[in-house]
N, C-alpha and C positions, 0 to 999 in steps of 0.2 A: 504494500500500500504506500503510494506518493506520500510524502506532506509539502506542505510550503517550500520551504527551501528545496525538493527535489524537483518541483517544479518549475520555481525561479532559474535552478542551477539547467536544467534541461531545455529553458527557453534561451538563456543567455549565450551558453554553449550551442545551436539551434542559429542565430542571430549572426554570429563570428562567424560563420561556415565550417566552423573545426567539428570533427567525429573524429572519436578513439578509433587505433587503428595500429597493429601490425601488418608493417608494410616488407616482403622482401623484395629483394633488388637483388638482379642479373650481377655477378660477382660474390657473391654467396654475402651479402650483406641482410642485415636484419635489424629494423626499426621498430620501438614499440613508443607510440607518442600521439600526438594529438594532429591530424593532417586536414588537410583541404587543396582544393585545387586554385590556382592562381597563373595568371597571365604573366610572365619573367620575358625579355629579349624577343615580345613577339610569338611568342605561343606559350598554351598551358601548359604548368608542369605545374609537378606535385609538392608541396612546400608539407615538410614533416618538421615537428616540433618535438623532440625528443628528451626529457629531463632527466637531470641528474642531482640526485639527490646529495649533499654534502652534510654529513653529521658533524655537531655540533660538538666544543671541547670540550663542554661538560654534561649527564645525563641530566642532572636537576636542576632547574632553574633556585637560585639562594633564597628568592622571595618567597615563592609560595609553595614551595617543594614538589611541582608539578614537573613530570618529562619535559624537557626543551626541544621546540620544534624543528627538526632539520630545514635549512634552507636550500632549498630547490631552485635551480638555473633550470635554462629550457635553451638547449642546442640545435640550430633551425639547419634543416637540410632541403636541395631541392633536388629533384629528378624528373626525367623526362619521362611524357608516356611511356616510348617505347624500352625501356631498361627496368619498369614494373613486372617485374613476375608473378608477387601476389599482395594480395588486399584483402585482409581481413580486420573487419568490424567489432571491437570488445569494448570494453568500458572502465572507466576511470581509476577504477579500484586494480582490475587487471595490469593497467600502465603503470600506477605505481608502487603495485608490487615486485614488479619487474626492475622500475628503475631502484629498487631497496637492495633489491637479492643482487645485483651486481656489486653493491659494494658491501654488501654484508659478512661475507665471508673473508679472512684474511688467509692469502697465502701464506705454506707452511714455509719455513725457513730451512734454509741449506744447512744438514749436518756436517761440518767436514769432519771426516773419520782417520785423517790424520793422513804421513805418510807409514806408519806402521804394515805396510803387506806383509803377508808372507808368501807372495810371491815376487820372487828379486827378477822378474820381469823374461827370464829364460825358460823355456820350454823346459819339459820336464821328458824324459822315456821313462816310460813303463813297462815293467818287465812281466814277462808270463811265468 
């Protein structure tokens, strides 16, 4: 069931011409962000607006002891019709779950295990 604000938020989004949207691209690329079509150099192309989430240096805000909102940039790409492979339609929540899990996870860090081998680099024969 709508209420107010999903209403608001569905007209305004509606109005812009932006719909959520994974979009891929010929080149094995892969968009997940807010798109619409636009006229660029004399023909339309496709203007993708793709965000990136940056978390913030602290979890809690001092004041009210509430989580602190990450802020969100939005990285605009364009492509031409013909380099659209696919186009698929999702929603707002989808996009940015997508743009969280990209940096959510930290890569593991390199062990170095030393130069300790025990093998000193020369072949070994084995005997029967």
């Amino acid at each position: 069931m709508l209420n107010e604000h999903d209403i608001i938020t569905q007209t305004e989004a509606a109005e812009d011409g932006f719909a959520w949207a994974i979009v891929e691209i010929f080149g094995h690329r892969r968009h997940v962000g807010r798109a619409r079509e636009e006229e660029r150099f004399g023909s339309k192309m496709l203007r993708i607006d793709v965000p990136s989430i940056t978390p913030e240096p602290t979890l809690f805000d001092a004041a009210d002891r509430t989580p602190a909102r990450p802020k969100i940039e939005w990285v605009t790409h364009y492509y031409g019709g013909a380099s659209i492979f696919s186009f698929t339609l999702t929603d707002e929540a989808t996009v940015m779950r997508h743009a969280e899990r990209k940096y959510a996870t930290p890569a593991l860090p390199y062990r170095d295990h030393g130069d300790d081998d025990a093998d000193d680099g020369e072949f070994s024969v084995m005997e029967d």
